[in-house]
N, C-alpha and C positions, 0 to 999 in steps of 0.2 A: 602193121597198122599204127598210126600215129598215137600218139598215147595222151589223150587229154588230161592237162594239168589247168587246175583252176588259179589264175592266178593275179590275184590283186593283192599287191606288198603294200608294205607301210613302214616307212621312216618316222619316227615322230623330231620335227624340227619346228613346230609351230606352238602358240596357246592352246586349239582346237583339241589335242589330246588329252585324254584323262590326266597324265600322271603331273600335268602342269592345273590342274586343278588342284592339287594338293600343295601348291607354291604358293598359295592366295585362301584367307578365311574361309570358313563355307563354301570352296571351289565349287561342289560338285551339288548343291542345292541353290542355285542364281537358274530364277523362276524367267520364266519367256513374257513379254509383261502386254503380249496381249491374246495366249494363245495360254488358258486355264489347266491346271495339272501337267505344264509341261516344261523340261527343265533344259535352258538353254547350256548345251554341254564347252561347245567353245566359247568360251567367256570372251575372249580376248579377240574375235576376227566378228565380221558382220553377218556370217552364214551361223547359224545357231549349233551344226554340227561339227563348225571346226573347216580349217581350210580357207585359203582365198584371203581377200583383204581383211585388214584387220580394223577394229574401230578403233575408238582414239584411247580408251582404257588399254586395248594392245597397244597399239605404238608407245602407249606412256611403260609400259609394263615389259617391254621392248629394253627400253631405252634408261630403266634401270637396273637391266641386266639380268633379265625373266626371276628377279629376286623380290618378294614383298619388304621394302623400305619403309620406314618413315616418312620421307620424303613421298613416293609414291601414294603412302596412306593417308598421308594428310591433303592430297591434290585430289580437285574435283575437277576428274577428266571428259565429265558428260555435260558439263556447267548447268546442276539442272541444282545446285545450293546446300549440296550433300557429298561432305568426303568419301571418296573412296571406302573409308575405313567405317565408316557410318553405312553406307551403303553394304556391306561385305561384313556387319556385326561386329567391328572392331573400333570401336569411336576412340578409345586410347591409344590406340597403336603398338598394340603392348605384345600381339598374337606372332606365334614363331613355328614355323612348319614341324608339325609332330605334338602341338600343342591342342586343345580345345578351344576356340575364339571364345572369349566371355558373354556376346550377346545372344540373342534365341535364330534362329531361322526361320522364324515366323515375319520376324520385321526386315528379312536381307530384299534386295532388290538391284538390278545389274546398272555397274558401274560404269558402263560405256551407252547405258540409254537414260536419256532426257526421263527425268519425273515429272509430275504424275506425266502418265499414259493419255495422251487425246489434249492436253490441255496445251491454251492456244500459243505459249510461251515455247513448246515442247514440239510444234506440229512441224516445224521447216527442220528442225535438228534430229528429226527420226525421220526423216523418208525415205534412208536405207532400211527400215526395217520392215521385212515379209512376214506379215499376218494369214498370209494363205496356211491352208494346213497339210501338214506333212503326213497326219495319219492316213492310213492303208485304205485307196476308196477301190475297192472291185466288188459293186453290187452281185454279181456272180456268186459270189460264196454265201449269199443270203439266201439263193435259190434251194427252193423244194427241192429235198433227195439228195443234197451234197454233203458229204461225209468227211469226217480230219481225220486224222492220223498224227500225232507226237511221235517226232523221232528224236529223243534226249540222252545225249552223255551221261553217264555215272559220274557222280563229284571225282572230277582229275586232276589232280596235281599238275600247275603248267610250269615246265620246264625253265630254266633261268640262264634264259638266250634270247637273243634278241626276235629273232625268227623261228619259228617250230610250226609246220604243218604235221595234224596227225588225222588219221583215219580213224572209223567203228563201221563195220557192215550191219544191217537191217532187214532185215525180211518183211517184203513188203504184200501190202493184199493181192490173192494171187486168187482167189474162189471163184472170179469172171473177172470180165474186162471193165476197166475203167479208165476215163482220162482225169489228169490231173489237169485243176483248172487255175491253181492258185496255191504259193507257198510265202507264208511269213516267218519271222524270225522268232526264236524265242533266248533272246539274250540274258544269261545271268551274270555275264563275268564280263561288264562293257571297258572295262581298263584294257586291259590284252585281243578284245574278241575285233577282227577288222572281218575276216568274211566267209561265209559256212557256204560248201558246194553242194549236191546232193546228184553225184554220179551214177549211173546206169552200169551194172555189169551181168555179165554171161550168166547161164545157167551154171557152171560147172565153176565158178569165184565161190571157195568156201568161204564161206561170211565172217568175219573178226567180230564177236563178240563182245570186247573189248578194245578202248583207244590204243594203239599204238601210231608210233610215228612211220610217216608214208614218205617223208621229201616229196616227189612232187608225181605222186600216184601210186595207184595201185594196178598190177599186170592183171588184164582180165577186164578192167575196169576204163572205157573211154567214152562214153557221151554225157554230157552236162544234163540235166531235165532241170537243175534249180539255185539260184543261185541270187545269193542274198550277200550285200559287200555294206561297208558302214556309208552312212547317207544315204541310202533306200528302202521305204518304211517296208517293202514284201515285192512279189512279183507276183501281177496278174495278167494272165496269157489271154489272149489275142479271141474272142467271142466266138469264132467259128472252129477253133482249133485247143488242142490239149493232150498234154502227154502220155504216151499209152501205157497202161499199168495194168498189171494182170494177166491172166491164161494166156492171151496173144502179144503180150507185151511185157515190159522190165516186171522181174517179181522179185528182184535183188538189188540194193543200194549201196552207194559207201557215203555217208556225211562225213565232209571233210573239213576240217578246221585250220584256218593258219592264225595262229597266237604272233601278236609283237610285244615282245615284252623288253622294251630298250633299256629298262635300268636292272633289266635280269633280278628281278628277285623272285625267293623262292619258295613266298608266300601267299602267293594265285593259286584259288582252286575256280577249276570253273561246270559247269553242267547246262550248257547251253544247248541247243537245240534246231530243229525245223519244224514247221508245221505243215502239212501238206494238206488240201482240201480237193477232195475227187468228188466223180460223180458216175453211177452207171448210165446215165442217160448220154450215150456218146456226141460227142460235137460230129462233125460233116469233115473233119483232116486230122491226123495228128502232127503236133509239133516236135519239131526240134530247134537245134543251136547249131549254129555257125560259127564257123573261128576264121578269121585271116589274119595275117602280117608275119612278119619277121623273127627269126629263131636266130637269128645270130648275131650280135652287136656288139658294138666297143664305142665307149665314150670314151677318147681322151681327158684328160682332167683339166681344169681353168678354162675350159671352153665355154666362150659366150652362146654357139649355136653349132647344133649337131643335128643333121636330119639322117634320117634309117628311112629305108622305102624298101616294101614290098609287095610284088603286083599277081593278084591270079588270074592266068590269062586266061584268052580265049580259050585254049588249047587245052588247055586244065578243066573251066566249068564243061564244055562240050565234051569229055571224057566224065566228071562226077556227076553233071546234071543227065538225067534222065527225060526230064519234062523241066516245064516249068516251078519253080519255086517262089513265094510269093514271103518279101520279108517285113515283121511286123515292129520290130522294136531294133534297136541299134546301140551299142555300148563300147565305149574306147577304154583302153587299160594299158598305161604304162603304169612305170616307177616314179617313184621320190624328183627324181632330175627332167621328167616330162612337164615341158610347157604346153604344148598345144600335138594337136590330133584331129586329122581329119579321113574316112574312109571314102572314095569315090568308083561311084558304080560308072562303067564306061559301056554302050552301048555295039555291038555290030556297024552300026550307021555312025559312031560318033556320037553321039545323043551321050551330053555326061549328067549324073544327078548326083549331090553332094546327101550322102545318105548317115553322116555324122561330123562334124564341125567342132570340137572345141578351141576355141579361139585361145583361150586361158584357160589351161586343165589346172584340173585337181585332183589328185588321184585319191584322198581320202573324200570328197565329194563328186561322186562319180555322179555324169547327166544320161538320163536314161533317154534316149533318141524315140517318141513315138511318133508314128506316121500317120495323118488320116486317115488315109488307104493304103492298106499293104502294097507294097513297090515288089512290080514285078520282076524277077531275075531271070534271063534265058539262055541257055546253051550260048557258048559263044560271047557272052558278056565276060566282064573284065572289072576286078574288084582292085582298085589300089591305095592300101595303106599309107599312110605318112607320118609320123615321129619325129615332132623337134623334141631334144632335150636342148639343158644349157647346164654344164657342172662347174660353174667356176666356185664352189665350194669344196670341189673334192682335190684331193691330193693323187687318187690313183684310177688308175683306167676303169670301167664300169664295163660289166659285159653281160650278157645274157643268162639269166637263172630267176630263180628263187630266193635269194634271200634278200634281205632289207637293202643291203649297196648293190644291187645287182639290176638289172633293168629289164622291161620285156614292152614289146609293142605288138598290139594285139585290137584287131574289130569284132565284135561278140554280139550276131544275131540270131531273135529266133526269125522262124519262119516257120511255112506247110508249104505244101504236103512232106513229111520228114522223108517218105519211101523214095523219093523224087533226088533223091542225092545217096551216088551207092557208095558202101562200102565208112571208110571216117569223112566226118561233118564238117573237115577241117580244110582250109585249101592257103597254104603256111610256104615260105621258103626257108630256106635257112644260104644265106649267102645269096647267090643265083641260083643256086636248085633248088626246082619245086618239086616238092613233094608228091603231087599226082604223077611226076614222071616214072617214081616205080610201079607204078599200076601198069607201065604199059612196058617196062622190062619184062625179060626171060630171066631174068633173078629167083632161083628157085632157093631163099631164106633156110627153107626148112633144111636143106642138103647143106648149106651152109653149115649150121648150127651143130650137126651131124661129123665130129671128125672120124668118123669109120667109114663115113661115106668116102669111095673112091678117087673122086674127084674133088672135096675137099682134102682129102686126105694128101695126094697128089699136089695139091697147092701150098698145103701149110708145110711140105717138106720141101717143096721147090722155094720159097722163102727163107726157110729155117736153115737150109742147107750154106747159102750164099751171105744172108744178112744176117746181121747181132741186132740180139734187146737186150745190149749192155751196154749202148749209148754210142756206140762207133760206128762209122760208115763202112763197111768191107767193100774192099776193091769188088767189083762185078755187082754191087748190091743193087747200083741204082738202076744197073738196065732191068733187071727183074722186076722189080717193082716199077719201072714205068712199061715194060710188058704189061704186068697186072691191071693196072691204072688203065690202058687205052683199047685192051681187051674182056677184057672179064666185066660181064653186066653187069655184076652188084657193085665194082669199083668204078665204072670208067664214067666218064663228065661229071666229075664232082660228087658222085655218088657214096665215095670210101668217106670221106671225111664229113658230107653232110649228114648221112647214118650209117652205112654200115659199119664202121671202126664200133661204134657205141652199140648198136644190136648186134653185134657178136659179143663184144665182153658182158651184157646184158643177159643175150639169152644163151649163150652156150654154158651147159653143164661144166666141160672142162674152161674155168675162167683162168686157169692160171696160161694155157697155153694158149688161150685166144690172147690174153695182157702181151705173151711170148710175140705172138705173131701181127698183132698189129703193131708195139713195140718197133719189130725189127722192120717194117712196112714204113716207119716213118723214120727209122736209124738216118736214113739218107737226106731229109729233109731242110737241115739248114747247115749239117756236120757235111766237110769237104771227105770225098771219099778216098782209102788209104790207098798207097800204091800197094802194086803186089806185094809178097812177104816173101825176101829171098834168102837161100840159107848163105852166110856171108863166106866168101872166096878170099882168102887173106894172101897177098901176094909175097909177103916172106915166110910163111909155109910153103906156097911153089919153091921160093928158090934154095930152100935148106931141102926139100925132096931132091930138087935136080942134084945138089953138089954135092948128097949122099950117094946118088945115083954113079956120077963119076968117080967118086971113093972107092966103090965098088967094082966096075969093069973100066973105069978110065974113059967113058967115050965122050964124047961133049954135048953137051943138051941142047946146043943152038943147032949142033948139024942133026942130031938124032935121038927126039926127046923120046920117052918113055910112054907107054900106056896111059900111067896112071897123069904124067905129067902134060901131055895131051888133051887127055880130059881137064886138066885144071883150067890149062889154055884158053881150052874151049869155053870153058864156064867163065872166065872172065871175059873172055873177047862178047858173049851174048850180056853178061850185064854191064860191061861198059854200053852195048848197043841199044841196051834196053833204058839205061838212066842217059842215055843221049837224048831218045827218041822223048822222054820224059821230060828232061828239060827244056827242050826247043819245041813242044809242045807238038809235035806231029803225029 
């Protein structure tokens, strides 16, 4: 089963981050100036959460070298009659990061918007700025009978790395059935915190009571019910539809956290959180999540434009879909080096509907895709991702994972009815192989995993026998393993290297000799494989044999060689024929 990993990374390369709040007085209290108790966190871009363009306080702030100046502090970058430094509590210029600013935070006010607010000097020079409000509207959770749930870390020490995902399992209400209708965030450590999961596992996932670190899951542990990334105030599901929790449904979670802590220090503690709101009064579907795109990727580096595509076909939904599937919300997820993203639904007829668009991503302000009316998906339809990045920032190749320089391209829907899609939620390639194709192998995994099993057993000696996992190509190696490759159903069409290489060293008990065995399964791979190994025939050993020979009884070895000298004959006259055939390549 595919293993859902949650995954929205962070670079911090922008204003919009916390830790460049601490570059500038008062960073981290510049009030939103027209939206009451609320604090605009990217100081320096136009979106209040960071990300995107920047105003002209960024660009100025840019363009001194993301360093609080003088210069900087004495320029009034909003031209609204107040420096910077007046703006930002510091009217002398005197404030130096690690210091106290000497004014109050009662009088700061942001340095990249026009003052006063509304006034008619001030009105053409804000009209980049969004007064709608960001806080959490799902009337739903006001409803008679709906109940929360706090699911909260213990104060944890965050690790001093740039990237760290870690787990805590939960026991969740399990006394009757309920759906979940709605979860918010409950952030206390917003320096490091970009986005809390809240994963579905099995009955038989003994729960971690405590955080420890996951990488990127937990075994046992694969459907998303929840999920909260920076730039979205909570998630509220779809009126007809909600997640099933209780006796007939998840009664075990894992909340999962991915911390970015770019300047690594090791000073973060955090205790942050979810909130979940259910209700007994079941909705008419339950939901789930969706995943499409791409599992394999390489950006090369200085590249202006890199597109990654991948499609789930027809042939895939009409194997996972059971009936129709109706999808309510729509979410794109690259990395750092994603520009744009779009996922496109293709119909049986042609009929195509563009069912997420970002023209200019952001991956730290993610756009949550709502649909008037759920968009119906049917058997037979065709889901295709698209991925531009552009790295001309980086020095080295970018490839698929987890951490901060690493990249992923990814469409993240819910939808209902969840039952209506069997088996993982997920319809993903990795390369040109799609994932639904082992659903319809005779790959029998579990006999895999098993080396007593006969027929594993039988394979990993017929490997081990012929190939090295010491890095050399052994003569005969390659035909074996392209026997393996073009017969064996867990290996052939692309199947060894899009997962099973990785679900054997995963799930096999003995991992030293699965590392042994797939090892030597790829010895042949880009290594030229060796000629035979022969034991060397030295032709003045022949001839001090022969003319001991005639020392001996005098006869002559050209008219009448020896046994033993014979056989030497022999043995050279086949490797000379054999390093002939070798070198004329026949």
């Amino acid at each position: 089963m595919f293993r859902l990993v949650i995954f929205v990374t962070l670079l911090t390369a922008i204003c919009g981050y916390s830790y460049f709040q601490e570059k500038i007085p008062n960073g981290d209290f510049i009030p939103h100036p027209c939206k009451p108790n609320f604090v605009w966190k990217g100081v320096g871009h136009q979106n209040w959460a960071g990300g995107g363009p920047r105003n002209q306080f960024g660009k100025d702030f840019l363009a001194a070298g993301k360093k609080w100046t003088e210069e900087l502090c004495r320029k009034d970058s909003d031209a609204d009659g107040k420096t910077n430094g007046q703006e930002l509590g510091d009217p002398n210029c005197i404030w130096r990061p690690g210091t106290i600013p000497e004014g109050t935070v009662t009088g700061i006010s942001h340095p990249g918007v026009c003052d006063p607010w509304g006034s008619p000097q001030c009105m053409d020079k804000n009209d980049w700025v969004s007064c709608e409000g960001d806080e959490f509207n799902c009337p739903a959770i006001h409803e008679e009978g709906v109940m929360t749930k706090e699911l909260i870390y213990p104060r944890t020490n965050v690790p001093a790395k740039d990237t760290t995902y870690v787990c805590m399992g939960f026991e969740l209400p399990s006394d009757g059935d309920y759906h979940i209708i709605a979860t918010t965030p409950i952030i206390n450590e917003s320096r490091v915190m970009h986005h809390i999961g809240l994963i579905a596992c099995g009955d038989d996932f003994e729960v971690t009571d405590t955080p420890r670190e996951c990488s990127m899951g937990l075994r046992g542990c694969s459907a998303l019910i929840g999920l909260w990334t920076l730039g979205l105030p909570g998630e509220c599901f779809y009126k007809e539809a909600g997640i099933r929790m209780g006796m007939n449904g998840m009664k075990r979670g894992v909340l999962q956290f991915h911390w970015t802590n770019p300047e690594m220090r090791d000073d973060y503690w955090d205790s942050s959180g979810l909130k979940i709101y259910y209700t007994n009064k079941l909705r008419n579907y339950d939901a789930g999540t969706l995943m499409t795109g791409q599992q394999y990727l390489e950006m090369p580096p200085l590249s202006p434009k890199i597109v990654q595509q991948s499609t789930c076909s027809p042939r895939c939904t009409k194997y996972k879909f059971t009936d129709t599937i109706y999808i309510t919300t729509g979410l794109n997820h690259m990395h750092y080096l994603g520009i744009s993203q779009h996922v496109k639904l293709t119909r049986a007829n042609g009929t195509e509907i563009m069912l997420t668009h970002d023209e200019h991503y952001s991956y730290d302000t993610p756009v949550k895709h709502k649909y008037d009316s759920p968009v119906p998906v049917y058997p037979g339809d065709s889901f295709e991702t698209v991925c531009t990045y552009r790295s001309l920032s980086r020095k080295e190749t970018a490839f698929f994972g987890e951490g901060t320089f690493d990249e992923m391209c990814f469409g993240i829907f819910n939808f209902y009815p969840a039952q209506n899609i069997r088996g993982s939620r997920n319809c993903v390639t990795i390369n040109d192989f799609e994932m639904c194709d082992f659903k319809e192998r005779h790959c029998d995994f579990r006999a895999l995993y098993n080396h007593s099993n006969p027929e594993t057993r039988d394979l990993i000696d017929k490997v081990l026998d012929v190939c090295s996992y010491d890095g050399h190509c052994r003569h005969g190696c390659r035909a074996v393993v392209d026997d393996v490759m073009r017969n064996h159903e867990c290996f052939k069409d692309g199947a060894a290297e899009a997962t099973t290489f990785s679900r054997m060293i995963q799930a096999d008990k003995d991992t030293a000799e699965s590392l042994k065995f797939v090892t030597a399964m790829k010895s042949c791979k880009c290594d030229v494989e060796s000629s035979i190994e022969y034991k060397p025939v030295i032709k003045d050993q022949l001839l001090k044999e022969n003319e001991q020979k005639v020392e001996v009884d005098g006869s002559n070895p050209q008219e009448k060689p020896t046994s033993s000298g014979r056989q030497l004959l022999f043995s050279m006259y086949v490797l000379s024929l054999m390093l002939s055939v070798a070198m004329t390549g026949l």
